[in-house]
VOSEPA-528119 format. One record per residue (C-alpha): residue number from 1; residue in one letter; x, y, z. Coordinates in Angstrom, 2 decimals, m for minus. Layout:
@num NUM residuo a px X py Y pz Z
...
% end
This chain:
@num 1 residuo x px 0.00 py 0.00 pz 0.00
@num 2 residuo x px 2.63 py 2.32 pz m0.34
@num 3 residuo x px 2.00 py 3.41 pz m3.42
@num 4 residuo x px m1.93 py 4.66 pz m1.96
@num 5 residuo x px m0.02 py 6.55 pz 0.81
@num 6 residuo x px 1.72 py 8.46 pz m1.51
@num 7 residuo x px m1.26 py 9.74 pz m3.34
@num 8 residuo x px m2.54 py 10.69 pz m0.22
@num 9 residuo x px 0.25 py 13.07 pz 0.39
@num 10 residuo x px 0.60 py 14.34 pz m3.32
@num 11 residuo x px m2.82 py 15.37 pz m2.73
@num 12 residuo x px m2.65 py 17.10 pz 0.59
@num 13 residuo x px m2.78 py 21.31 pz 0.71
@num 14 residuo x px 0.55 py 21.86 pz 2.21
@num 15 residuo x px 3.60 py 20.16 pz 0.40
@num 16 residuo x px 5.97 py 21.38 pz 2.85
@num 17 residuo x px 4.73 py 18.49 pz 4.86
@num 18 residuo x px 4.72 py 16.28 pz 2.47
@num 19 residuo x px 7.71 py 13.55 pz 3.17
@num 20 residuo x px 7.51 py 13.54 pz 7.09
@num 21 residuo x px 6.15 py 10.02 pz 6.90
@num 22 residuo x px 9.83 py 8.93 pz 7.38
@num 23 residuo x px 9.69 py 7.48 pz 11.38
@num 24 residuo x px 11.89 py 9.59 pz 13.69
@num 25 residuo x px 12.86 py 13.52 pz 14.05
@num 26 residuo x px 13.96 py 15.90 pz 11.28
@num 27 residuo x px 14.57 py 19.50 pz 11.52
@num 28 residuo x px 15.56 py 21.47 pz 8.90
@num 29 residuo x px 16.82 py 25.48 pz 8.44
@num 30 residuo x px 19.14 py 27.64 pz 6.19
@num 31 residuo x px 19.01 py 30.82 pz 4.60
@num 32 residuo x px 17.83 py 32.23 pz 1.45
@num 33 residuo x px 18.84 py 35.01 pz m0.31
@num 34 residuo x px 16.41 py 36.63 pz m3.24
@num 35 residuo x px 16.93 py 40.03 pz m5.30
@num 36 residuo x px 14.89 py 41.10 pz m7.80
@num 37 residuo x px 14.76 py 44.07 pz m9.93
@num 38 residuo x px 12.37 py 45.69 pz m13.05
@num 39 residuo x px 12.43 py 48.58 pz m15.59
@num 40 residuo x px 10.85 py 50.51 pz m13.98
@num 41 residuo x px 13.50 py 50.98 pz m11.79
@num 42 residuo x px 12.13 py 49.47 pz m8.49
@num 43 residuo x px 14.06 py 46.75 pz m6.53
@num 44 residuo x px 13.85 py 44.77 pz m3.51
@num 45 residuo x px 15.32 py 41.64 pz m1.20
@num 46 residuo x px 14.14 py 39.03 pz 0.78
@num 47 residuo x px 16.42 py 37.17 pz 3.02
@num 48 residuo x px 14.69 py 34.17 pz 4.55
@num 49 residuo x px 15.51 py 31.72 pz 7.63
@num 50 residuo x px 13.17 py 28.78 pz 7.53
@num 51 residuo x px 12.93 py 26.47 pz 10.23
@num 52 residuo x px 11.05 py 23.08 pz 10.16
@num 53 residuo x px 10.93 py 20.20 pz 12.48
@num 54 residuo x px 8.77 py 17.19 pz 12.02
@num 55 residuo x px 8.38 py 14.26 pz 14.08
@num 56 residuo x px 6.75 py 10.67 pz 12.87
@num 57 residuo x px 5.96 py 8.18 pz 15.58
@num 58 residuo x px 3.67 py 4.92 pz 14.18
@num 59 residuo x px 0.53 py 6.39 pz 12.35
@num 60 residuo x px 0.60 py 9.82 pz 13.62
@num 61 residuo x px 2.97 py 12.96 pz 12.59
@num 62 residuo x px 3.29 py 16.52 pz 13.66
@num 63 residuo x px 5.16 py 19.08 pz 11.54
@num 64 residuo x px 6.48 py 22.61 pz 12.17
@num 65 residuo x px 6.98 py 25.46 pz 10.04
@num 66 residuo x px 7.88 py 28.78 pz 11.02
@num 67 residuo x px 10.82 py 31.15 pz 10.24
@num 68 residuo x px 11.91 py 35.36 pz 10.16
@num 69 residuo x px 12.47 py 37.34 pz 6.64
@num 70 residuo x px 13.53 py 40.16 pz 6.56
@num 71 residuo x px 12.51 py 42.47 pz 3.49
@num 72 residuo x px 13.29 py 45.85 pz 1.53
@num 73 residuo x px 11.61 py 47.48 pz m1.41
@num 74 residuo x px 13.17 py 50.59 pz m3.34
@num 75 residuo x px 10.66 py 52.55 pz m5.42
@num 76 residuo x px 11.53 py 55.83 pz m7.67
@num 77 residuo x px 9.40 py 58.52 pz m5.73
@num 78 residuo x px 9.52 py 56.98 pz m2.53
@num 79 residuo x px 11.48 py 56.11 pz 0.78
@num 80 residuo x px 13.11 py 53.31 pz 0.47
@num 81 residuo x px 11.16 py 50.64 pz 3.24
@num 82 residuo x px 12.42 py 47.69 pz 4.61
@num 83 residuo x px 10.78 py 45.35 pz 7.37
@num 84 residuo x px 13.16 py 42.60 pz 9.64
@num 85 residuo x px 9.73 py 39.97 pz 11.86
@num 86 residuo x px 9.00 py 36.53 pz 12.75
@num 87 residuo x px 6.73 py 34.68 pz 10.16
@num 88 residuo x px 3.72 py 33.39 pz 11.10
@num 89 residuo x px 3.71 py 29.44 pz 12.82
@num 90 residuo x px 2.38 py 26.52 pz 11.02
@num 91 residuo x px 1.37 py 23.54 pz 12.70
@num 92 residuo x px 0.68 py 20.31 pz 11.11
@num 93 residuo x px m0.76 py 17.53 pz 13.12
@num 94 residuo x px m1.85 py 14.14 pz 10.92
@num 95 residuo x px m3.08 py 10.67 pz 11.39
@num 96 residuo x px m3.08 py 7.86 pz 9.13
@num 97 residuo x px m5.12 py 4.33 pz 8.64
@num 98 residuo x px m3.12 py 2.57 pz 6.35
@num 99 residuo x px m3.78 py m0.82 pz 5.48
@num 100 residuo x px m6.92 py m1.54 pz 7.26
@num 101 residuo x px m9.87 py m0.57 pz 5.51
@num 102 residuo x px m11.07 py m0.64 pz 1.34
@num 103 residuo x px m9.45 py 3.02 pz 1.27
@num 104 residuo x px m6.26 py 4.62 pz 3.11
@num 105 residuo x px m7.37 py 7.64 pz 4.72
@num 106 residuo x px m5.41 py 10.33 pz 6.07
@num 107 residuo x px m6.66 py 13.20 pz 9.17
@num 108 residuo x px m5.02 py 16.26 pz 8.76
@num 109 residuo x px m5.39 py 19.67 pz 11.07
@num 110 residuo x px m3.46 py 22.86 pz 9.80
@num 111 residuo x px m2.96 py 25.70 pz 12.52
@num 112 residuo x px m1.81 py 28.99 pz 11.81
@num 113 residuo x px m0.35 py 30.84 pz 14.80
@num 114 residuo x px m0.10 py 34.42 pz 14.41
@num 115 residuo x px 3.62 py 35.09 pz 15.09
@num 116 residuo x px 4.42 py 37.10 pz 12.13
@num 117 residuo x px 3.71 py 41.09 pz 11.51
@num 118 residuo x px 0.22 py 42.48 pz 11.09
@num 119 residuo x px m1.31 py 45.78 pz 11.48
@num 120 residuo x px 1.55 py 47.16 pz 8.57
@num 121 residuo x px 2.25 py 51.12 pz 7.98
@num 122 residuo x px 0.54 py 52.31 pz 5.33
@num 123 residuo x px 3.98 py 52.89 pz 3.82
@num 124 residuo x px 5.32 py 49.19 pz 4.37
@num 125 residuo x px 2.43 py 47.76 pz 2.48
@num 126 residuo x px 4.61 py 48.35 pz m0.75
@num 127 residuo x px 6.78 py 45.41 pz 0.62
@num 128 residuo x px 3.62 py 42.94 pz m0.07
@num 129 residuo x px 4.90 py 41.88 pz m3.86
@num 130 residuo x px 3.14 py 39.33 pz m6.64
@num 131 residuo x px 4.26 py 35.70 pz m5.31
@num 132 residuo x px 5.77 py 35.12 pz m8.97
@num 133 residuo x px 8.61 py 37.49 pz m7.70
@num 134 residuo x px 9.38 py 37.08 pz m4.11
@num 135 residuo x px 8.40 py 34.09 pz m1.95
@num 136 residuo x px 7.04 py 35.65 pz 1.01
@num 137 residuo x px 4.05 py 37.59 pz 0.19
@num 138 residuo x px 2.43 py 37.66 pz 3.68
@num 139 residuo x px 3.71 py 38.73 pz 6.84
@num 140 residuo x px 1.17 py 37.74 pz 9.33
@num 141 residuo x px m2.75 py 36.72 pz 9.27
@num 142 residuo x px m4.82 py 36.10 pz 12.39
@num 143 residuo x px m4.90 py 32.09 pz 13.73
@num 144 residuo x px m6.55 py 29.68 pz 10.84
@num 145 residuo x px m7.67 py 26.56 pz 11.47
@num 146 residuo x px m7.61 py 23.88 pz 8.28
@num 147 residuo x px m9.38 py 20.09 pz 8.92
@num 148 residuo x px m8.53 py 17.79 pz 6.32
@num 149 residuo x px m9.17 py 14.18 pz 4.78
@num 150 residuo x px m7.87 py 12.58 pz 2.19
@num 151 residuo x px m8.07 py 9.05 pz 1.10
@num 152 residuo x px m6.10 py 6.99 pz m1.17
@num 153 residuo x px m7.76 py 3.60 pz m3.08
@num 154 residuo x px m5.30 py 1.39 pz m5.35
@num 155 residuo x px m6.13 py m1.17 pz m7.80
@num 156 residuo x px m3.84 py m2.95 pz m10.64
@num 157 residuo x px m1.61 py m0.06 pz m11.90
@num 158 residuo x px m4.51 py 2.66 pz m10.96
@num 159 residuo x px m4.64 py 4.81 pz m7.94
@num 160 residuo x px m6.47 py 7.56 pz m6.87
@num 161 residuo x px m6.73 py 10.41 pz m4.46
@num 162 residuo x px m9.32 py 12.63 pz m3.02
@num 163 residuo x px m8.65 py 15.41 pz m0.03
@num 164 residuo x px m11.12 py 17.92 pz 1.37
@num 165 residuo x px m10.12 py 21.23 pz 3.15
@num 166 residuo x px m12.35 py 23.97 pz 5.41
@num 167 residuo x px m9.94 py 26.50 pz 6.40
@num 168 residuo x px m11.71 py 28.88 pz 8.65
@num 169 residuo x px m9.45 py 31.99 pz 8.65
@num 170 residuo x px m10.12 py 34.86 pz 11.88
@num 171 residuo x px m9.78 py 38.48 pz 11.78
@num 172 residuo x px m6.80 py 40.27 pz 12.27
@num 173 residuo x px m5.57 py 44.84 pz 11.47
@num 174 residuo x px m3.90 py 44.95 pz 8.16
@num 175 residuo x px m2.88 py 48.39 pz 8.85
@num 176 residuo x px m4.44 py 50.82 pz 11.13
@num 177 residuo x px m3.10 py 53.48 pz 8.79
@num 178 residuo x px m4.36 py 52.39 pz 5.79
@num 179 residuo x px m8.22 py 52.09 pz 7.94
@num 180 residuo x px m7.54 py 48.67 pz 7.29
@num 181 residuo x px m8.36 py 46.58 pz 10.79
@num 182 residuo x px m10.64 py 44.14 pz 11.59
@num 183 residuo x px m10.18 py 42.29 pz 8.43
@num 184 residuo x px m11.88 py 39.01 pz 7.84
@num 185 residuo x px m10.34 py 37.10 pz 4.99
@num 186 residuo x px m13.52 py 34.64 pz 4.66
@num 187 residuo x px m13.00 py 31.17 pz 4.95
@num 188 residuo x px m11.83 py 28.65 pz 2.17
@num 189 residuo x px m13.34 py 25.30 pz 0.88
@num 190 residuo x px m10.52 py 23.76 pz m1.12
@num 191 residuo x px m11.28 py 19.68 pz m2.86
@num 192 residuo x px m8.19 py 18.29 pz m4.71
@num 193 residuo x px m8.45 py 15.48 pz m7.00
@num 194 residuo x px m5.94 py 13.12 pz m8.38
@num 195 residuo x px m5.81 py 9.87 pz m11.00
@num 196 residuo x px m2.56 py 8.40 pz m11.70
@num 197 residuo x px m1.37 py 5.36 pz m13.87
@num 198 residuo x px 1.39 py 3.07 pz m13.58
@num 199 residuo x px 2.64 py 2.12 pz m16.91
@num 200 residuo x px 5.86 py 0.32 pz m18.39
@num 201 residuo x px 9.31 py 1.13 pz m18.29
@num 202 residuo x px 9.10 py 3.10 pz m15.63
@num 203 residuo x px 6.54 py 5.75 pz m16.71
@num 204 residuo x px 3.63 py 7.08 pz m14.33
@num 205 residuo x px 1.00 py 9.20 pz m15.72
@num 206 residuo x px m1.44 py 11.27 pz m13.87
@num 207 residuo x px m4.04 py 13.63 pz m13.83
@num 208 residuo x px m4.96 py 16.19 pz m11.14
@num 209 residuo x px m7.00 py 19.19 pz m10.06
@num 210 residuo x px m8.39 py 21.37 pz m7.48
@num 211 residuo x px m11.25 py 23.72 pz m6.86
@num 212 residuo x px m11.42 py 26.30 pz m3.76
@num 213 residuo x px m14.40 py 28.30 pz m3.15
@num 214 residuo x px m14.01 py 31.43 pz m1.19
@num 215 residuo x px m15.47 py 33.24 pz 1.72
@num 216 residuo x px m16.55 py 36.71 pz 1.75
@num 217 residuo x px m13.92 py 39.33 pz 2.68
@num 218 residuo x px m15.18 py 41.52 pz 5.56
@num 219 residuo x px m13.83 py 44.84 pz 7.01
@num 220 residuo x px m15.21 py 45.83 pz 10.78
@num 221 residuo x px m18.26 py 43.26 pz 10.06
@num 222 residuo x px m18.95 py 44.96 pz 6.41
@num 223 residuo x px m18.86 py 42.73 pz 3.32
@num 224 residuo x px m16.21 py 43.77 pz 1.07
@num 225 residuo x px m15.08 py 41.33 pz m1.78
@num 226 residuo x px m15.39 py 37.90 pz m2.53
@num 227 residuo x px m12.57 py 35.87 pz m4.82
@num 228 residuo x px m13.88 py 34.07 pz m7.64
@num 229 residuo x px m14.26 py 30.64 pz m7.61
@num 230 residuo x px m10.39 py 29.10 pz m7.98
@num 231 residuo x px m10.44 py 25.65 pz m10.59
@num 232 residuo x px m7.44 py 24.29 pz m11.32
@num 233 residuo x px m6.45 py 20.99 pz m13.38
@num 234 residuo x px m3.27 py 19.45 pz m14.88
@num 235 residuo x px m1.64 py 16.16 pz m16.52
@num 236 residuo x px 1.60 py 15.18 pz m15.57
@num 237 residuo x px 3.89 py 11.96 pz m16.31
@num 238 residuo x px 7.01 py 10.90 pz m14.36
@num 239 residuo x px 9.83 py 8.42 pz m14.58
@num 240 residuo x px 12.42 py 7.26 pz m12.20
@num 241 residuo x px 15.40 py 4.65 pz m12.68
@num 242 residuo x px 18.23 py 3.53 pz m10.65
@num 243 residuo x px 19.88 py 7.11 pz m10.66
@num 244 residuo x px 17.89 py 9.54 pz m11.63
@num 245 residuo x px 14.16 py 10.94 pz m11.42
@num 246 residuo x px 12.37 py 12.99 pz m13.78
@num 247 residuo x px 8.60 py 14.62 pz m14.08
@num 248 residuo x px 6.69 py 17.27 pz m16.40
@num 249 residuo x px 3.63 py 18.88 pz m15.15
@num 250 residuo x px 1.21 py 20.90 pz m17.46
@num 251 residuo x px m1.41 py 23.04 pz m15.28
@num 252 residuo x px m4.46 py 25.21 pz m16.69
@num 253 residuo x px m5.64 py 27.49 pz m13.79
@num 254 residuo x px m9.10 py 29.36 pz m14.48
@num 255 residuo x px m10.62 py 32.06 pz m11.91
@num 256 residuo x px m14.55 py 32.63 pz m12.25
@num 257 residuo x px m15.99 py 36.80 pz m11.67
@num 258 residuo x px m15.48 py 38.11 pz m7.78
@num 259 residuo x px m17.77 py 39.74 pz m6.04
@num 260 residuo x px m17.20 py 43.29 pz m5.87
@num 261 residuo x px m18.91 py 46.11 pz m3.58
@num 262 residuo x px m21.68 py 48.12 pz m5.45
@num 263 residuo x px m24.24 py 49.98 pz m3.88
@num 264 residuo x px m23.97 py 48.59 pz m0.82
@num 265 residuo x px m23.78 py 44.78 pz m1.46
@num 266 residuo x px m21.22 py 42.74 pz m3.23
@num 267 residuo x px m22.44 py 42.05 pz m6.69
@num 268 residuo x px m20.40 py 39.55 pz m9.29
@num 269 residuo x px m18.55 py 41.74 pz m11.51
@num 270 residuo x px m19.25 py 42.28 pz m15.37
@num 271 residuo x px m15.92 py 40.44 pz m16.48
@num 272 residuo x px m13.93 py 38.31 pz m14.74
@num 273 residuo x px m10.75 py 40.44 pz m13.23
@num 274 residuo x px m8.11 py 37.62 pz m13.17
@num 275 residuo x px m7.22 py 35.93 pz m16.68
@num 276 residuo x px m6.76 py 32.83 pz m17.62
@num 277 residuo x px m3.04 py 30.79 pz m16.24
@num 278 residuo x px m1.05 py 27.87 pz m18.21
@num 279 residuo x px 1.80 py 26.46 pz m16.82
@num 280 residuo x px 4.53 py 24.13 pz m17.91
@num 281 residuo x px 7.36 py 22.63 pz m15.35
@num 282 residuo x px 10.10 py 20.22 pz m15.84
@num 283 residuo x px 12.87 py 19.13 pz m13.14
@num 284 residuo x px 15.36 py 16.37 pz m13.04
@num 285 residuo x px 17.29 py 14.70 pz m10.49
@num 286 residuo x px 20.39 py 13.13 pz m10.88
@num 287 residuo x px 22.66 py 10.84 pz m8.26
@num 288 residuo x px 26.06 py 10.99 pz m8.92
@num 289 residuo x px 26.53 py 8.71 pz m6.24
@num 290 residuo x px 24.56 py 7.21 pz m3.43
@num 291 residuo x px 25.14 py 10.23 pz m0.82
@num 292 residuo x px 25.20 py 13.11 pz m3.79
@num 293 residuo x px 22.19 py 14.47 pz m6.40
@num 294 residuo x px 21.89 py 17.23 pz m8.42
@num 295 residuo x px 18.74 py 18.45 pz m9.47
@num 296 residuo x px 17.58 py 20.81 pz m11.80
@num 297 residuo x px 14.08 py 22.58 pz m13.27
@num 298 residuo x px 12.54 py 25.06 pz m15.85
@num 299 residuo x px 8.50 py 26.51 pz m15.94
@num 300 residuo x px 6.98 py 28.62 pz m17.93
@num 301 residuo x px 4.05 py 30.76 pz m17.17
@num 302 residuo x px 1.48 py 32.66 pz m19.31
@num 303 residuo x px m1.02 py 34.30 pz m17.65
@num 304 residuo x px m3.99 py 35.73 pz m20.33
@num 305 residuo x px m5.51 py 39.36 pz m20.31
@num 306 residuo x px m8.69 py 39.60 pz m18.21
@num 307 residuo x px m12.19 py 39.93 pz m19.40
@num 308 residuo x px m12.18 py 43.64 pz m19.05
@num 309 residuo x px m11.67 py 45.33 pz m22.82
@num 310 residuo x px m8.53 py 47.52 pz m23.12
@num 311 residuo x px m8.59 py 51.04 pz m21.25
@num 312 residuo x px m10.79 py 49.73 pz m19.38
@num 313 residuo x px m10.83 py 50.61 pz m15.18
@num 314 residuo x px m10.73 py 47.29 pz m14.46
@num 315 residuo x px m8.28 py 45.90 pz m17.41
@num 316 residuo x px m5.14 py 44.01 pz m17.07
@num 317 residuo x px m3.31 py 43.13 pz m19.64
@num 318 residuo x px m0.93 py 39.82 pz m20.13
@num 319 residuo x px 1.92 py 38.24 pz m18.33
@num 320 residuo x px 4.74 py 35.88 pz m19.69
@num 321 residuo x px 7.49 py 34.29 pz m17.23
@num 322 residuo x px 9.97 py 31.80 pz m17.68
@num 323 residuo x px 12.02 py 30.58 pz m14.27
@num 324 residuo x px 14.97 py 28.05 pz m13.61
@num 325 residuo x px 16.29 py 26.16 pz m10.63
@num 326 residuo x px 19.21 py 24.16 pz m9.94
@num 327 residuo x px 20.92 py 22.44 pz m6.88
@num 328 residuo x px 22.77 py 20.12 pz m5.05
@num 329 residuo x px 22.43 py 18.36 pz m2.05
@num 330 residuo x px 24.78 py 15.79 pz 0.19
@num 331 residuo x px 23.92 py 13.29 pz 2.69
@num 332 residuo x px 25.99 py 12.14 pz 5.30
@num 333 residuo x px 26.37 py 8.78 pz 7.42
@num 334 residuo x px 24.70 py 11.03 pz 10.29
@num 335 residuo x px 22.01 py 11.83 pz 9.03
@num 336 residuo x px 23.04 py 15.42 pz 8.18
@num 337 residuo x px 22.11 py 16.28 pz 4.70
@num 338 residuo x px 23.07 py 19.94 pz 3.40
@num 339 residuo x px 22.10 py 21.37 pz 0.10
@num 340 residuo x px 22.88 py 24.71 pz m2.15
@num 341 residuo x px 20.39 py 25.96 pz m4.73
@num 342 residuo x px 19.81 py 28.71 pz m7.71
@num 343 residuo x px 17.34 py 30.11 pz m9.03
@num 344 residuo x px 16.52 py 32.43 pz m11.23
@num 345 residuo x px 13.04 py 34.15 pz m13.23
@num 346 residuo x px 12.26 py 36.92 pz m16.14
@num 347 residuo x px 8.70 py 38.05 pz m16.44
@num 348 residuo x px 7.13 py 40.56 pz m18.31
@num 349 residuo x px 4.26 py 42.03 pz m18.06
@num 350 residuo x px 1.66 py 44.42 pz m19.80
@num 351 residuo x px m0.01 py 46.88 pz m17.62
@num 352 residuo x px m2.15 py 46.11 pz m14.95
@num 353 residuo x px m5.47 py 47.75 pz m13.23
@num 354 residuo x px m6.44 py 45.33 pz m10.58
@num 355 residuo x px m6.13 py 44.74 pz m7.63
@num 356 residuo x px m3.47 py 47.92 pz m7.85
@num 357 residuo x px m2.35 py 50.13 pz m11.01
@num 358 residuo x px 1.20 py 48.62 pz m12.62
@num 359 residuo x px 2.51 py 50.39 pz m16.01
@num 360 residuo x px 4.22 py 47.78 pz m18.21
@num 361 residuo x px 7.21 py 46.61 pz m17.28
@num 362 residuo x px 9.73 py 43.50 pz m16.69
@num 363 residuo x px 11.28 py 42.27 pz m13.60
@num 364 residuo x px 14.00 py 39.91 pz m13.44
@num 365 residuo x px 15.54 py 38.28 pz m10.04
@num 366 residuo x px 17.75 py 35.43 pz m8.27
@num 367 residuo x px 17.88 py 33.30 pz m5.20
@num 368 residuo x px 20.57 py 31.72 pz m3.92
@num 369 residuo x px 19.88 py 29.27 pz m0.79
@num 370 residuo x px 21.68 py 27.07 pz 1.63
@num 371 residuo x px 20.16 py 24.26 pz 3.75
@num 372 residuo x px 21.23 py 21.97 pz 6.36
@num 373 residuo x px 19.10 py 19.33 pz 7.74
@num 374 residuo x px 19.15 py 16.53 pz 10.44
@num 375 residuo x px 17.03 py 13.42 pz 10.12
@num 376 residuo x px 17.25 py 10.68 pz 13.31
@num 377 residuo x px 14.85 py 7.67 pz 12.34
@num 378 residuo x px 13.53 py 5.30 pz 15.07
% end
């Protein structure tokens, strides 16, 4: 049944956990270093110190991610802001009945602690960037609370996965300057799918998706804005041998109309805001030897124009990005493992209304990371 308990994890909301099925301790923590840069000629930085510790004992595993970032941003016209906090604390806590019944099921509860930065200047919400350039795009939320299931069923070279999500996300102050506290983020219903084939030579073929339905955004009790409906789907096929691993994903994201305030109620918009996404990712993994791999990736994003015509208030035009990564890692006798990485992205885009006015421009930026980990098994 191993092959059923790893659908259930390539199926559960957050990856970072996925892989902590290995019995014993493992904590892991580095440092990253990102700079990015565009024509218009802003700038900024992230360094980030992860920290992760997971512990397996029998059926049951609890996982820890938290970490502290520090962050600049340099715009033409304006101070130059920069922000040093705590991230907020993930908890992962998960059960698993493997083995026993027709279907493997897995019991999952996701808690955010809020031990990051909220209630932002007005000024330092320039430091919040689009997640295709910098990696932390949120400071601090108020405490969420995620249930999950998922459950696994094998048969012949099938399997299949199904996971359900309710994350029920408090208020917390954006910024007090901005007039921007007591925000409720809504809650999230979030059902991922996956179907995946075992064929010959090697090959495994799947196909995937997702679907999240939001919660009404809320400001001091007042309805505000509700996301679109989030569907996501993809086909991917993978192959590993004796020293080397590799997999291709293809992903089509499509965001229905929001909800936008108008006269006093939220009412679905005339267009839909957010445009269409299509994604292409390839990475490889190569052992040189049993204790050393190097490993290695490219994706490609296009993201359409919205529904909005051009000149329109609400128009946003389209964005192209391409993005590498490669690394290497090295195990030791121990159970230390430490590991170096690049990476690398240039996007362009065409100019942008919503949710905030961008003229045309492209950004370019780089990461370099280092990571050392310790892993004691039972």
């Amino acid at each position: 049944m191993k092959r059923s308990f790893a659908t259930i994890l390539s199926i559960l909301p957050l990856l970072w956990y996925a892989g902590a099925h290995a019995a014993g301790l493992s904590i892991e923590s580095g440092v990253q270093q990102e700079y990015w840069e565009d024509t218009r000629d802003s700038s900024g930085s992230q360094t980030l110190v992860p920290l992760r510790i997971e512990w397996s004992g029998g059926d049951a595993s609890i996982g820890l991610l938290t970490g502290a970032v520090r962050a600049t941003v340099d715009t033409p016209g304006t101070a130059d802001r920069s922000l040093t906090h705590t991230l907020d604390t993930k908890l992962n806590f998960s059960y698993v009945v493997q083995g026993k019944l027709p279907v493997d099921l897995l019991f999952g509860m996701d808690v955010n602690l809020p031990t990051g930065k909220t209630d932002l200047s007005a000024a330092d919400l320039a430091l919040i960037r689009d997640p295709e350039i910098v990696s932390i795009t949120t400071f601090g939320e108020g405490v969420n609370v995620n249930p999950t299931i998922s459950l696994a069923k094998e048969w012949g070279p099938w399997s299949t996965g199904l996971g359900i999500g309710y994350n029920v996300r408090r208020t917390y102050d954006v910024s007090t300057d901005a007039g921007l506290t007591d925000y409720d983020p809504g809650d999230i219903l979030s059902l991922n799918v996956l179907l995946q084939r075992e064929c010959s030579r090697g090959y495994v073929g799947r196909i995937f998706g997702k679907f999240s339905r939001f919660g009404k955004d809320r400001l001091r009790g007042a309805d505000l804005f509700r996301e679109g409906d989030y569907r996501m789907v993809g086909v991917g096929i993978s192959r590993a041998g004796s020293a080397w691993e590799a997999d291709v994903n293809l992903r089509g994201t499509f965001r229905g109309k929001a909800e936008i305030l108008s006269g006093g109620s939220l009412v679905p918009e005339p267009e839909r805001s957010r445009g269409e996404e299509w994604s292409a990712e390839a990475s490889v993994r190569h052992a040189l030897r049993k204790d050393v791999s190097l490993s290695g990736s490219v994706r490609g994003l296009i993201v359409a124009e919205n529904g909005y015509p051009g000149g329109a208030s609400r128009h946003n035009g389209s964005k192209e990005k391409i993005a590498f990564s490669i690394g290497c890692d090295r195990r030791f006798a121990s159970g230390m493992a430490v590991g170096v990485g690049l990476k690398g992205f240039l996007m362009t885009e065409e100019a942008q209304s919503v949710p905030q006015i961008r003229e045309e421009r492209t950004s370019r930026g780089i990461a370099l990371a280092f990571r050392i980990g310790l892993n004691q098994g039972d």
